[in-house]
N, C-alpha and C positions, 0 to 999 in steps of 0.2 A: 812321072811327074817332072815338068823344068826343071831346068837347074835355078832359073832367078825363082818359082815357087819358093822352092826348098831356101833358099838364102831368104825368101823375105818370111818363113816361118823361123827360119833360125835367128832370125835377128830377132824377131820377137820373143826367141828367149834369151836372148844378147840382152836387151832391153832391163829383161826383169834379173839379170848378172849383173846390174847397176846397183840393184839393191840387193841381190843377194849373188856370194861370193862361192867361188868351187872351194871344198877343205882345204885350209891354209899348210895341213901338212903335208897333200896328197902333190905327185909330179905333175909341173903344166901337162896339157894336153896336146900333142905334137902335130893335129890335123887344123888345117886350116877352116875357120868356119862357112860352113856350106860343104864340105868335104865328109861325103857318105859313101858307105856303101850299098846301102837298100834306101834308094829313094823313094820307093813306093811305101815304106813303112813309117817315114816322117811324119804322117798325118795323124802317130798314135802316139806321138811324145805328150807328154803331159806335162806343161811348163810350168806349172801353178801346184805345187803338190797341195796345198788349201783347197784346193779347188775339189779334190776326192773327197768322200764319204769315208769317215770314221777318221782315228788319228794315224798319220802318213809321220813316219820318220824318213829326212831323203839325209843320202851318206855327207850331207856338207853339216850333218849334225851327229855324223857317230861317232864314234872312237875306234882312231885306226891302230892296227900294233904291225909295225912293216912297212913296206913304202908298197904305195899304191897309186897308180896312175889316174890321170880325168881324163876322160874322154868323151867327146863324141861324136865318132865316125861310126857306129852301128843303130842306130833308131829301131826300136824306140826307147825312152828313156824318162823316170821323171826328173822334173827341177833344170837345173845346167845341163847334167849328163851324169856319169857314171864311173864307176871306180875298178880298176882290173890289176891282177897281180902283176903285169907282164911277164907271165910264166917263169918268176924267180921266185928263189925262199922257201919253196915248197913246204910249209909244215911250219911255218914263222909267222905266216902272215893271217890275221882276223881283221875284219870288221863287224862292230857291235854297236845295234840301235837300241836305244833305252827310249820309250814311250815316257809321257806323263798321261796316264791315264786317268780321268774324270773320276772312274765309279769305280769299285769294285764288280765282279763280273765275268764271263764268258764273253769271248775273245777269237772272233777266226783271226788267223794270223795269214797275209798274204806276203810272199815274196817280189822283188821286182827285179826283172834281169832281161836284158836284150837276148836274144838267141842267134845259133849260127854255129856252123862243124868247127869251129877254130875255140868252142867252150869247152870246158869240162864237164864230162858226163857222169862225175860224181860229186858234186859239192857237198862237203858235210856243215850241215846248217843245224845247232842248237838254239831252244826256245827254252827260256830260264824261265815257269811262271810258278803259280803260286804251289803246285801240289810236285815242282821238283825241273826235271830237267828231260824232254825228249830231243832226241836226236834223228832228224832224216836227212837223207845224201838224194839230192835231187839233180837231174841231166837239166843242165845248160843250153844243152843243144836245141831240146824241144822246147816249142808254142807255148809260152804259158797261155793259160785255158782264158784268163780276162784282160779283155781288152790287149792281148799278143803281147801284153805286158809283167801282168801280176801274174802270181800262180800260189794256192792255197798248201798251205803246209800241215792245219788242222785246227781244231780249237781246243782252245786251252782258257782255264780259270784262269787272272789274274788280281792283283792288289792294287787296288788306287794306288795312284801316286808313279814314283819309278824305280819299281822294285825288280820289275820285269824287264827281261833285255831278248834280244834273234841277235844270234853272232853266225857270220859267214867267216866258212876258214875256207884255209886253199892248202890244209894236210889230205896227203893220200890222195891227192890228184896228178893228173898226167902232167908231166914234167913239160910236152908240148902244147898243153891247153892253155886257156885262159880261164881262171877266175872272177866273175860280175860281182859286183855287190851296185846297189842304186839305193832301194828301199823298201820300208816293210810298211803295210797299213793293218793298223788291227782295227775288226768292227765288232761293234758290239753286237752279241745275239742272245735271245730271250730264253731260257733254257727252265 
């Protein structure tokens, strides 16, 4: 892909940065816009998290505990871009999306995270819903399965309303990796 592509897809999410803001507590993001490193995978950002099927929580509405970087120099990404520990804090640092969820219900719960060898290949990821709390450690490195973006973590019951939260840590991870957090979409399914 150009490099003027890639800038004129990134400003189209410059664009929608007018109306919506990177987390006011997270650190600027230190790349300059249009500054990637996989240009070929620009074309799977998703600028519009509305824009997905079911409810998308993107990290400029979670709750961070630790300082957490914006970035984005790795596409793909949803919303602005996306949230990394910069490999400090190790075991201090979460991020946690809390849904408002319509109905009461069944619930795939999908993660969203850029990949690449410079991740952690163990993120422990907790999903609070209605019948308690599971816990999986999922590799950074690899593809997630939809759209080289999401990647499914399981389904789980949940409560109307926002009872229910997905918390990304960055405990028990390699001291030289990085940490993603972006966003989580849960869809509803008929069970």
């Amino acid at each position: 892909m150009r490099p003027l592509v890639i800038i004129a897809i990134l400003l189209g999410a410059a664009v929608a940065a007018e109306v919506l803001k990177p987390h006011p507590k997270a650190v600027p993001n230190i790349h300059p816009l249009g500054e990637v490193d996989r240009p070929e995978m620009v074309k799977f950002i998703v600028a519009d998290a509305v824009s997905l099927p079911g409810i998308v929580v993107d990290e400029m509405d979670a709750e961070l505990v630790g300082e957490w970087q914006y970035s984005t120099h790795t596409p793909p990404y949803v919303g602005l871009g996306y949230l990394h520990d910069m490999k400090a804090g190790k075991g201090s640092k979460s991020v946690t999306f809390t849904p408002m969820l319509p109905k009461t219900g069944w619930y795939e719960v999908r993660l969203a995270h850029c990949y690449n060898v410079r991740r952690s290949t163990k993120v422990p990821v907790t999903i609070h819903h209605a019948d308690g709390d599971a816990k999986v450690i999922i590799n950074q490195q690899q593809e997630p399965e939809h759209g080289r973006l999401f990647r499914t973590l399981g389904t789980f019951r949940f409560e109307a309303g926002r009872t229910g939260w997905v918390q990304v840590s960055n405990e028990g991870t390699e001291p030289d990796k990085v940490v993603i957090a972006d966003a989580v979409q849960f869809l509803p399914v008929a069970k």
